[in-house]
N, CA, C and O of each residue as an XYZ file, in Angstrom:
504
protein
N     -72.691    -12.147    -22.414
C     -71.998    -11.296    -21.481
C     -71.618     -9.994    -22.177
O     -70.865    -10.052    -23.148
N     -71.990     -9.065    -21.837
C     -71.365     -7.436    -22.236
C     -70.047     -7.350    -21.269
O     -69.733     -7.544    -20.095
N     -69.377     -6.859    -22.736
C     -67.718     -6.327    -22.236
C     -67.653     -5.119    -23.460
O     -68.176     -5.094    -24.574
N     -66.857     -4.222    -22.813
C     -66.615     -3.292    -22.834
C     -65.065     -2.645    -22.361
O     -64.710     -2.028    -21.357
N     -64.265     -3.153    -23.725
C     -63.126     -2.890    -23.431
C     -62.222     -2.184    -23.861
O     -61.698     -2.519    -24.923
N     -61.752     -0.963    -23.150
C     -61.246      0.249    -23.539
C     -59.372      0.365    -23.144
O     -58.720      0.375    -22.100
N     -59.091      0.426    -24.400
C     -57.377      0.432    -24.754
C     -56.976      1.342    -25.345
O     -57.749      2.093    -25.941
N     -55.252      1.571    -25.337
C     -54.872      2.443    -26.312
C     -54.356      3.146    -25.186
O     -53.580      3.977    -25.658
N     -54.379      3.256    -23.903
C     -53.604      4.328    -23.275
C     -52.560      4.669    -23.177
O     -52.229      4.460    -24.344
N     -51.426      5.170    -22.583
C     -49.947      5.481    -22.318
C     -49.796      6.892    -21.993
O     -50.588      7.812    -21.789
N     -48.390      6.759    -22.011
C     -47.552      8.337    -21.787
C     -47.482      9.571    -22.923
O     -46.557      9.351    -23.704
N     -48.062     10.558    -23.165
C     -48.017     11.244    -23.981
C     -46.897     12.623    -23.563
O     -46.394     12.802    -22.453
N     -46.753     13.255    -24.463
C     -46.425     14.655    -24.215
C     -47.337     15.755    -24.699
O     -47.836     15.686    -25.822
N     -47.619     16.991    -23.710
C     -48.135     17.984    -23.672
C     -48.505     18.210    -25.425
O     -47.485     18.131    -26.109
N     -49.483     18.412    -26.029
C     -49.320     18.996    -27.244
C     -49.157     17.529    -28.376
O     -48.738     17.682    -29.524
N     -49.440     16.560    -27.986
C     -49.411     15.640    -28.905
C     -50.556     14.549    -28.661
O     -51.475     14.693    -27.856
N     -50.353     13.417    -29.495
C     -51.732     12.522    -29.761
C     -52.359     11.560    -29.218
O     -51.924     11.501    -28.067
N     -53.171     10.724    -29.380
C     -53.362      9.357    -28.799
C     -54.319      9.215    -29.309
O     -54.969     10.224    -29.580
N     -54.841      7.878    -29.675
C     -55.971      7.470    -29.727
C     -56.589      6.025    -29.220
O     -56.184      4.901    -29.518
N     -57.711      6.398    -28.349
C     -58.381      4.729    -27.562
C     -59.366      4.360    -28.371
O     -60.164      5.032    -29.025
N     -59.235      3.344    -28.266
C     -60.431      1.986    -28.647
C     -60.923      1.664    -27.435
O     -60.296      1.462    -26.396
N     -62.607      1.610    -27.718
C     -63.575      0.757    -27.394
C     -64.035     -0.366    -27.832
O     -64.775     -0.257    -28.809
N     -63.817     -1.585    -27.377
C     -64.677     -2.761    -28.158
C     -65.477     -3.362    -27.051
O     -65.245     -3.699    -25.890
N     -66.998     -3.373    -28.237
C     -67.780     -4.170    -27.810
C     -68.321     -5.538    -28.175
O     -68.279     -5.977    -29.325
N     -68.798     -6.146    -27.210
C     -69.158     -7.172    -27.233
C     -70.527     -7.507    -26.442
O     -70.605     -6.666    -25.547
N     -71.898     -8.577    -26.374
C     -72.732     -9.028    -25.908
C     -73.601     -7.699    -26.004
O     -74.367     -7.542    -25.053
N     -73.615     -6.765    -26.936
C     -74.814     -5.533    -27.592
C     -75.324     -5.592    -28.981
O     -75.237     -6.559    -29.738
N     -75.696     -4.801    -29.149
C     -76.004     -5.276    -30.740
C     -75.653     -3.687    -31.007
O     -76.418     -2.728    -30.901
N     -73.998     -3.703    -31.458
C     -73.287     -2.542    -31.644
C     -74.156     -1.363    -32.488
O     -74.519     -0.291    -32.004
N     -74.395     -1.815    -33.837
C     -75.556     -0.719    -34.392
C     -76.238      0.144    -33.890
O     -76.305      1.292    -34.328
N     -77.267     -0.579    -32.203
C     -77.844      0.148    -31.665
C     -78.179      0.935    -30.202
O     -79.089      1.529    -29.625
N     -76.153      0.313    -29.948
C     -76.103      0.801    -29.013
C     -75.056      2.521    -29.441
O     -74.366      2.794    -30.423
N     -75.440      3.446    -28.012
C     -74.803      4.695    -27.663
C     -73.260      4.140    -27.367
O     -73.058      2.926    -27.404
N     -72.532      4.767    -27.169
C     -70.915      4.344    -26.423
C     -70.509      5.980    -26.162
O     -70.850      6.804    -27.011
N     -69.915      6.324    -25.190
C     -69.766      7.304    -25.098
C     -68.247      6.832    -23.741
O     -67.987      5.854    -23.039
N     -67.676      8.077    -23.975
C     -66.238      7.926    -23.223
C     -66.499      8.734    -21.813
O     -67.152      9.777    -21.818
N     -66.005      8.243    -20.740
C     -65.745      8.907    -19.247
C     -64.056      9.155    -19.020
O     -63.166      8.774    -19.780
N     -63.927      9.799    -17.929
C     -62.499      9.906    -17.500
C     -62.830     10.236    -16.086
O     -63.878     10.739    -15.680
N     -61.801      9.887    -15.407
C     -61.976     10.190    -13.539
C     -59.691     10.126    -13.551
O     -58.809      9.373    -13.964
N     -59.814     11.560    -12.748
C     -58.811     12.530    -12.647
C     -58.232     11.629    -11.097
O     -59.003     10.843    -10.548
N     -56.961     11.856    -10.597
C     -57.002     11.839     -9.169
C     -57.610     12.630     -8.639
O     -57.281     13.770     -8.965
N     -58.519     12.555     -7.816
C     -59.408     12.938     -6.947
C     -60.635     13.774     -6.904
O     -61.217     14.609     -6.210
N     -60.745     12.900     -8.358
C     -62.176     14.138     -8.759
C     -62.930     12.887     -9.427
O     -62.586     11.788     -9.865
N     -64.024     13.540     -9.300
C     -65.214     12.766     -9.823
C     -65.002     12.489    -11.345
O     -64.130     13.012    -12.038
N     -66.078     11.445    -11.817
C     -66.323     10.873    -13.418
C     -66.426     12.031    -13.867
O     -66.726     12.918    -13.067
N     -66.192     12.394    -15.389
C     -66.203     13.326    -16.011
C     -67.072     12.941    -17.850
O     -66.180     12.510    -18.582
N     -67.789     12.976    -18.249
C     -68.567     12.445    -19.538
C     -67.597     13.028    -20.357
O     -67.512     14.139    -19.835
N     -66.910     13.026    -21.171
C     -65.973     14.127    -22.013
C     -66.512     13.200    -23.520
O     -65.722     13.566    -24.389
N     -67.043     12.659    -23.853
C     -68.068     12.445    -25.349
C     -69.098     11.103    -25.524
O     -69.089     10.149    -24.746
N     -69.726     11.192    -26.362
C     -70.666     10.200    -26.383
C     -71.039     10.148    -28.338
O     -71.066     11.107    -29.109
N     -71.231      8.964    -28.583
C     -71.998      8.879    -30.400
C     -73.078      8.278    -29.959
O     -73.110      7.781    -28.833
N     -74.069      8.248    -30.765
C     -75.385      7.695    -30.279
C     -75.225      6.157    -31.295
O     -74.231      5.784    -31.919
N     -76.258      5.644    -31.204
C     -76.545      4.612    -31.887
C     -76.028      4.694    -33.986
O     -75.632      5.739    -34.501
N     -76.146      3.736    -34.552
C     -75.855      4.509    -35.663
C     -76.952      4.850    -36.761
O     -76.658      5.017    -37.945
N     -78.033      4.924    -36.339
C     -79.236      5.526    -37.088
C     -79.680      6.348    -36.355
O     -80.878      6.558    -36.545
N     -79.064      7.122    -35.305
C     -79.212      8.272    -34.013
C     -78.105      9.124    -35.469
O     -78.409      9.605    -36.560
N     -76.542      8.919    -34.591
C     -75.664      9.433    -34.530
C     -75.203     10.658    -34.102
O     -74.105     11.208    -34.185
N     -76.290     10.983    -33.613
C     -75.995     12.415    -32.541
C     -73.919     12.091    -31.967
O     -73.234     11.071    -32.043
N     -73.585     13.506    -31.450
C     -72.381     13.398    -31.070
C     -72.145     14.456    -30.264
O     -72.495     15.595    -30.575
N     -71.405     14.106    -28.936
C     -71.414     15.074    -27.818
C     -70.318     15.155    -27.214
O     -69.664     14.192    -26.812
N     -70.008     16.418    -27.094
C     -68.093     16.635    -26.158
C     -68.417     17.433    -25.178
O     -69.167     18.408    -25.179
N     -67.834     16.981    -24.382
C     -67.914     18.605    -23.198
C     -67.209     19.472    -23.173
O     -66.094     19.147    -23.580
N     -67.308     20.686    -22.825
C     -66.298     21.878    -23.175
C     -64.645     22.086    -23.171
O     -63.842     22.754    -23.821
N     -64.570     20.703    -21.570
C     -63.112     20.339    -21.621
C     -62.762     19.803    -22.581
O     -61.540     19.785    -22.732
N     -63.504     19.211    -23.528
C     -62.591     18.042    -24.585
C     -63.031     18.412    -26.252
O     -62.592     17.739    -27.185
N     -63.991     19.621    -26.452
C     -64.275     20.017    -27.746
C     -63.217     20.730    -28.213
O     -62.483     21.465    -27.553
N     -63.147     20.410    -29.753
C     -62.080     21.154    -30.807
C     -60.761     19.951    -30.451
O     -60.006     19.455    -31.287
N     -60.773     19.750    -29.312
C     -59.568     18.338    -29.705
C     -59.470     16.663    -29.980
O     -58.610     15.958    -30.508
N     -60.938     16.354    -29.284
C     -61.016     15.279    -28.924
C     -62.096     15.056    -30.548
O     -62.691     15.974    -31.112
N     -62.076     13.638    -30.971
C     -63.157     13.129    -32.046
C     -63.143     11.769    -31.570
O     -62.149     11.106    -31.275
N     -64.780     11.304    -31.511
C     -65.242     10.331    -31.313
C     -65.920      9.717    -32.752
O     -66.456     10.396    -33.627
N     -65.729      8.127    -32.744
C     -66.032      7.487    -34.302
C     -66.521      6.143    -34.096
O     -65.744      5.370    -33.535
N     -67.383      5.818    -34.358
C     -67.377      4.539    -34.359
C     -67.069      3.197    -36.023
O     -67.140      3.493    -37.216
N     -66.817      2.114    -35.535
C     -66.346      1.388    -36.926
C     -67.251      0.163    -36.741
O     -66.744     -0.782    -36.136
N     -68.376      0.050    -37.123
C     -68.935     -1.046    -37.092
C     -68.519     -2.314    -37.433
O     -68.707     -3.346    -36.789
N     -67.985     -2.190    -38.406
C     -66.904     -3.813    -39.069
C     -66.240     -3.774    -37.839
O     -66.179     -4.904    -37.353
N     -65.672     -2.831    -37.083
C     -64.942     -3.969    -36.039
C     -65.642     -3.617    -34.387
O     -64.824     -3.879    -33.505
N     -66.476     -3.285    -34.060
C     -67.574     -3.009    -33.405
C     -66.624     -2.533    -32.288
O     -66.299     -3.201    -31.307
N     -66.202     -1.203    -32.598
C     -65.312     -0.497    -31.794
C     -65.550      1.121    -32.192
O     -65.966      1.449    -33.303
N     -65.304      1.857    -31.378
C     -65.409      3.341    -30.927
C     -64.024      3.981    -30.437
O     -63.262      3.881    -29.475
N     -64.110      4.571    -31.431
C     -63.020      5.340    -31.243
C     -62.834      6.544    -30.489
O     -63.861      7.222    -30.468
N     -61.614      7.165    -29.700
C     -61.546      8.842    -28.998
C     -60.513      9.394    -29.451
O     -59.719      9.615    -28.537
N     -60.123      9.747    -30.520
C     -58.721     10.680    -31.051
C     -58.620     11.812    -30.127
O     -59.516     12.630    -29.916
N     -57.541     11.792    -29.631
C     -57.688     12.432    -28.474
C     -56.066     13.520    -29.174
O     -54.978     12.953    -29.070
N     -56.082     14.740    -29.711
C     -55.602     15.375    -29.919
C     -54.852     16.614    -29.355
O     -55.553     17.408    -28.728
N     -53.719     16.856    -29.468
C     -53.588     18.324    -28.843
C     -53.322     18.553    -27.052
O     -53.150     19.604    -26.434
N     -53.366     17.317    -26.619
C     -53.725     16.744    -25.087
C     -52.758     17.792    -23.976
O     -51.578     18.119    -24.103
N     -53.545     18.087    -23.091
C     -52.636     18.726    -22.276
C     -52.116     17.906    -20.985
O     -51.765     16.746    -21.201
N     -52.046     18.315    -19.886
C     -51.613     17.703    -18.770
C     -52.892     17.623    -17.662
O     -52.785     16.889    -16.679
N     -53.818     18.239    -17.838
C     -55.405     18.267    -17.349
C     -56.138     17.099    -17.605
O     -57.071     16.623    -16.959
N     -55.329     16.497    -19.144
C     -55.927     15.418    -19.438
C     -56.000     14.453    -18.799
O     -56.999     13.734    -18.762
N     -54.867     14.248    -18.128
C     -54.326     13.033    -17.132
C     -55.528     12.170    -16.646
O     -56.285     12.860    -15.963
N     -55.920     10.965    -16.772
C     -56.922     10.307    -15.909
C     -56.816      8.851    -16.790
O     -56.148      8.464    -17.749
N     -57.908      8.246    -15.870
C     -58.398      6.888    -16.436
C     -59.666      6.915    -17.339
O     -60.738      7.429    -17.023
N     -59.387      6.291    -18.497
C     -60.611      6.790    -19.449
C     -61.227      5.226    -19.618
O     -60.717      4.157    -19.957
N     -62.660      5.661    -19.186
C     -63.424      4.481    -19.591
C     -64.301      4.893    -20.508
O     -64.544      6.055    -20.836
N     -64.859      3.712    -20.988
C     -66.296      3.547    -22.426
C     -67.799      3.176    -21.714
O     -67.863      2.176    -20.999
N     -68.324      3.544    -21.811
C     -69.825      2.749    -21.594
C     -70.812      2.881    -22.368
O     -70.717      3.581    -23.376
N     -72.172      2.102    -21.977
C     -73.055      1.868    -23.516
C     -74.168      2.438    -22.695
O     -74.141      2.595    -21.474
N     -75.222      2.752    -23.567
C     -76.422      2.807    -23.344
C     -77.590      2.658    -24.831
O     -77.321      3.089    -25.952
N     -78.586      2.107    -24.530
C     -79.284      1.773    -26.074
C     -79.661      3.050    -26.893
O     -80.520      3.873    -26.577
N     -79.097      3.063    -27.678
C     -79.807      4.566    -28.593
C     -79.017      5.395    -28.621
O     -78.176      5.783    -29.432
N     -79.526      5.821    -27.090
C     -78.836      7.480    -27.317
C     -78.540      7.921    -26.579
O     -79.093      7.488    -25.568
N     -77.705      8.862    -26.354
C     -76.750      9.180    -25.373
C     -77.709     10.534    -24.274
O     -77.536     11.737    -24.077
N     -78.653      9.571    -23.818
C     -79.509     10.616    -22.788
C     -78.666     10.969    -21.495
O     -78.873     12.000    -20.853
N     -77.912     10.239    -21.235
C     -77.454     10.131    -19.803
C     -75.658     10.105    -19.930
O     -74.800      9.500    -19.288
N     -75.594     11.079    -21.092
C     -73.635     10.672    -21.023
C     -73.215     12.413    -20.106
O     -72.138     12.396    -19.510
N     -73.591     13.036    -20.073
C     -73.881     14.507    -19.304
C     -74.911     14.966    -17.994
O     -76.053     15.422    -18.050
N     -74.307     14.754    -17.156
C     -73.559     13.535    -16.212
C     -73.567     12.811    -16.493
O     -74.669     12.451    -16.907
N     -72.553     11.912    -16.585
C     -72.576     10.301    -16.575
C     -72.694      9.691    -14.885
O     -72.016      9.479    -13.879
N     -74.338      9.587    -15.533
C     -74.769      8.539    -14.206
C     -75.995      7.972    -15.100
O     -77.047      8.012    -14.463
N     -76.091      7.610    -16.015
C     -77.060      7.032    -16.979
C     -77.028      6.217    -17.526
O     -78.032      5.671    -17.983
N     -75.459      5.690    -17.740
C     -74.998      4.933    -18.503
C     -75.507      2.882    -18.135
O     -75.511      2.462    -16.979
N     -75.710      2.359    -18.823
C     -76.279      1.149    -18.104
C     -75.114     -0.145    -18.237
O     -75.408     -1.265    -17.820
N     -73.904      0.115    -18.799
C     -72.421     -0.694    -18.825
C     -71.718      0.304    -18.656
O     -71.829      1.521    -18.510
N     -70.827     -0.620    -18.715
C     -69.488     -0.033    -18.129
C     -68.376     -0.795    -18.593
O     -68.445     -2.022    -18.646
N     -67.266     -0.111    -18.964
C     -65.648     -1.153    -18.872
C     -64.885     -1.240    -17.605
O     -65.363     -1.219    -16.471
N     -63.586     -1.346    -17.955
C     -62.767     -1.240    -16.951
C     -61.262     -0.247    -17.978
O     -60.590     -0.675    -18.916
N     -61.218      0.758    -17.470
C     -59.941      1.949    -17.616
C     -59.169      1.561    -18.738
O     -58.938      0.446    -19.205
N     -58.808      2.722    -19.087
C     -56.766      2.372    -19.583
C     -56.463      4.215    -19.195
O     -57.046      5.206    -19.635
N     -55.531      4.120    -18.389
C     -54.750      5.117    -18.246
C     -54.152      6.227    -19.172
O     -53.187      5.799    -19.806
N     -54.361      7.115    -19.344
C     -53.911      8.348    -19.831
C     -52.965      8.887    -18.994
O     -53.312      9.102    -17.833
N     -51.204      9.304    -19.526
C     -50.484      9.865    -18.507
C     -49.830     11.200    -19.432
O     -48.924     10.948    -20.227
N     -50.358     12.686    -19.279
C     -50.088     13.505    -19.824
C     -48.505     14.217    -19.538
O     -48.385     14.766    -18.443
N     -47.604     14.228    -20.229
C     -46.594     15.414    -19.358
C     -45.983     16.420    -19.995
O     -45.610     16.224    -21.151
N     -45.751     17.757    -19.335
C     -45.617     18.788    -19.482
C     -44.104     19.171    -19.805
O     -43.792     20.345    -20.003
């Protein structure tokens, strides 16, 4: 069974830190992509980064989330990290993880992705 389970959320303040975990399970972490989503109230999925496999390792942010956000993965504990830095109140959403084999062809749009988790909440305030 693939799971895909993304933690670490809460209440932040404007201008300060957080960081989520991804853990996987039922992939063969090495060679899978993981890349992070977020969905806002009332707006569509948003791709905001992706690492590729780890003999890829390509690495991708979108313009909303470059210079603050760093994505990592830790193979010993077959988890992916999103240091999510500097955070504003835009940030606000539900951030999920998903996989794809290799490489992150499909994290920009994310409609490529072939798993999925289930959320942890991000609550930014100003």
């Amino acid at each position: 069974e693939v799971q895909l389970q993304a933690s670490g959320g809460g209440s932040v303040q404007a201008g300060g830190s957080l960081r989520l975990s991804c853990t996987v399970s039922g992939l063969p972490f090495e060679d899978t992509a993981i890349g992070w989503l977020r969905q806002a109230p009332g707006k569509e999925r948003e791709g905001i980064s992706c690492v590729g496999s780890s003999s890829d390792g390509n690495i991708h942010y979108s313009d909303s989330v470059k210079g603050r956000f760093i994505i990592s993965r830790d193979s010993a504990r077959s988890t992916v990290y999103l240091q999510m830095n500097s955070v504003k109140p835009e940030d606000t959403a539900v951030y999920f993880c998903a996989a794809d084999p290799y490489y992150c062809s499909g994290w920009d749009p994310p409609v490529g992705y072939d798993y999925w988790g289930r959320g942890t909440l991000v609550t930014v305030s100003s």
